[in-house]
N, C-alpha and C positions, 0 to 999 in steps of 0.2 A: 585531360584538362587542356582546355586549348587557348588559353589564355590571352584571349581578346581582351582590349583594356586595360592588361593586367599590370601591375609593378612590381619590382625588382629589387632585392639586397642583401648585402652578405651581413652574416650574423654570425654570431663568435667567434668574432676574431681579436677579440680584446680590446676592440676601438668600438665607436659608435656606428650604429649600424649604416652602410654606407651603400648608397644607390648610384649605378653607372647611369651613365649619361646615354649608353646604348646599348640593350642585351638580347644575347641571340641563342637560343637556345635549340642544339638539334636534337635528332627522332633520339642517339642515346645516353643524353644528358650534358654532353661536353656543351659548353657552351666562352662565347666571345662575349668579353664584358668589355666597355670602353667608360675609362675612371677619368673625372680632373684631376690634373698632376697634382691640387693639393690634397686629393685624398691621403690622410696618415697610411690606410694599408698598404699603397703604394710602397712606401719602406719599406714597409714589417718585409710583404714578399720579397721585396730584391731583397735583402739582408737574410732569409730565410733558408737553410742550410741545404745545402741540393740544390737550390732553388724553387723548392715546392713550398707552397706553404696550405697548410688544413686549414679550409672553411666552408663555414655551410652558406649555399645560397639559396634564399624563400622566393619563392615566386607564387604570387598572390593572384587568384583566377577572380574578376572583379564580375558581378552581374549584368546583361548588358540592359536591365533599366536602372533607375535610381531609387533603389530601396535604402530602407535604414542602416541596414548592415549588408556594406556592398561586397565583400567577399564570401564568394559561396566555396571555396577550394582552396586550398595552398600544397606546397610542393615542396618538398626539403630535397635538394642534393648538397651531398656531402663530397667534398671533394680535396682537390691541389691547385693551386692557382700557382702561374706561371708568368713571368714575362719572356713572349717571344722576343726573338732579333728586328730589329728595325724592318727587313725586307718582307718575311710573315707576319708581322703586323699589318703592311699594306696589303698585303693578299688575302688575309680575314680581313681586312673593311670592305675591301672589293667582292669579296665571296660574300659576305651579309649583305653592301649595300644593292648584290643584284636579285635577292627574296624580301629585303624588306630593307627600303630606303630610308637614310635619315641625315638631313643637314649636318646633325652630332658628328659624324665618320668624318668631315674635314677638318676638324680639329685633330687628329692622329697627327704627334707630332706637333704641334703648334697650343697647347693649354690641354691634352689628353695623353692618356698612356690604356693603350691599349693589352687586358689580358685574358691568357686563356684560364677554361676551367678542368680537370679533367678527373671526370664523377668516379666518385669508389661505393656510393648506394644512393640510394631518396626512398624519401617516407612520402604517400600522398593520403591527404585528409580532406575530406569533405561531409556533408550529411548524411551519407548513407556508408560511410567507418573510414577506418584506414589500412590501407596495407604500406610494406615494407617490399622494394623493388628494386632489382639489380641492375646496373645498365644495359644487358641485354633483351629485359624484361622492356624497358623503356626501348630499345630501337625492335622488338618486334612488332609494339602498337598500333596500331594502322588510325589514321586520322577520321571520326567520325565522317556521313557523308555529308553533313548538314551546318558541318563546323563555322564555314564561309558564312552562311546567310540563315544564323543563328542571332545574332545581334540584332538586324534588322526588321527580322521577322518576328520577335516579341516585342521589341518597339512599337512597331505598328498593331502589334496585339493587343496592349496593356492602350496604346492611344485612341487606335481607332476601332477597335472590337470587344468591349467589356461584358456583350453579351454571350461571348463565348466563355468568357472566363467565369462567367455565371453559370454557363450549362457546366461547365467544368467540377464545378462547386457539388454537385450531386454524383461525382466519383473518390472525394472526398472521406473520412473516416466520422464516422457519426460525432464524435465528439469536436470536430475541428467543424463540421456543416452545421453544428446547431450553436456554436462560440459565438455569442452577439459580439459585434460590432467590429469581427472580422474581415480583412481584407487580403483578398487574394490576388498577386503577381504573377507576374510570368518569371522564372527562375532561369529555366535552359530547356532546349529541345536536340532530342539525341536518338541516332538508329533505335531505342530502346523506349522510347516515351518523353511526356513531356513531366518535367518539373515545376512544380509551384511551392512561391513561398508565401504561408499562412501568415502574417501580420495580425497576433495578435495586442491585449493590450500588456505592455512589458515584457513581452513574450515571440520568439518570431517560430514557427515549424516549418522546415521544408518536406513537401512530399512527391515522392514520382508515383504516375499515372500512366501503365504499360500501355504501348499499344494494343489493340488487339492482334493485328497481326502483324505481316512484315512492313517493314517501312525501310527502304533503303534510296530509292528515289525520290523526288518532290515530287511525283504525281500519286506513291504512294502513302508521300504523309500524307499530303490534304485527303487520300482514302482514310487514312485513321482519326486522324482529327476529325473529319467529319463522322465517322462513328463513336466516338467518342462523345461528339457535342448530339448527338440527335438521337442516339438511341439509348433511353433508360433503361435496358435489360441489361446493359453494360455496366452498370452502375454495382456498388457493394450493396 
């Protein structure tokens, strides 16, 4: 899950669920969260025996068009949250704000408190099931290759190319190609195929469409894509 778009928050920790202001999540689940100092869990942790305290954080993987139900993923770790000392605090803002930049990080220290998370499992859910995943399961994952310019490139699909998503339609499962007044999206595209989600009425289904063969470069998606869209022997 690469979670472009996505949002952020800790959940059972016996307060309302509470979204950081900045979250950075690495390859094996630890991740840097930066809270306003009125977050209540702020307390709960510093008062928290050890200094650890158990919570789960959800990280929601958002679609990158605008569907009805924009979450196609979420992510459970389970973990301990920490308050580092003032001077590791500054070195995780500095260490996140040079992968992914955010005005939020100057408030460290001046209306934020900045903490760590340090994962003990995650669950991840999406349409096609879940599994249950240890942190080292999580840092051996390698980042899709298409991850980057996945976002953009269904945008420009679902805006400017609906005839593709129409040839699309006849790789489809009979009962979803013949559903009147069906509407078909662009979900995700991954080394593996692409994803669409079925908009039906009251009803959404997502389905992935393998490539036929490899695709690990962008010269070898547009090879699949274009078999895909042009040849009906490919078709179910």
């Amino acid at each position: 899950m690469a979670m472009r778009g996505g949002t952020a928050g800790l959940v059972g920790t016996g307060f309302p669920q509470a979204a950081p202001l900045v979250h950075h999540v690495r390859a094996d689940g630890s991740a840097v969260l930066l809270f306003d100092d009125a977050e209540p869990v702020l307390d709960a942790v510093r008062a928290a025996p050890g200094g650890d305290f158990a919570v789960m954080l959800e990280l929601a993987d958002h679609a990158p068009v605008d569907l009805r139900e924009p979450v196609r993923g979420l992510l459970w770790i389970t973990g301990w949250l920490w308050v580092p000392d003032p001077e590791s605090a500054r070195r995780n803002a500095l260490q996140v704000a040079e992968v992914r930049p955010d005005g939020n990080l100057l408030r460290l220290g001046h209306g934020a408190t900045l903490v760590r998370l340090h994962p003990g499992s995650a669950v991840l859910s999406d349409a096609e099931g879940t599994a249950a995943l240890a942190p080292v399961d999580l840092a051996a994952a390698r980042p899709d290759p298409f991850c980057r310019y996945e976002q953009p490139w269904l945008a420009h699909l679902e805006q400017a190319h609906p005839e593709v998503l129409a040839a699309l339609a006849r790789h489809l499962p009979p009962a979803l190609r013949d559903t009147r007044g069906a509407q078909i999206r662009p979900l995700g595209v991954d080394r593996c195929g692409i994803r669409l989600r079925i908009e039906c009425t009251g009803v959404d289904h997502d389905v992935r469409i393998a490539w036929p063969g490899s695709a690990t470069t962008v010269e070898e998606l547009r090879v699949q894509m274009g078999l895909l869209v042009t040849c009906p022997a490919l078709a179910d």
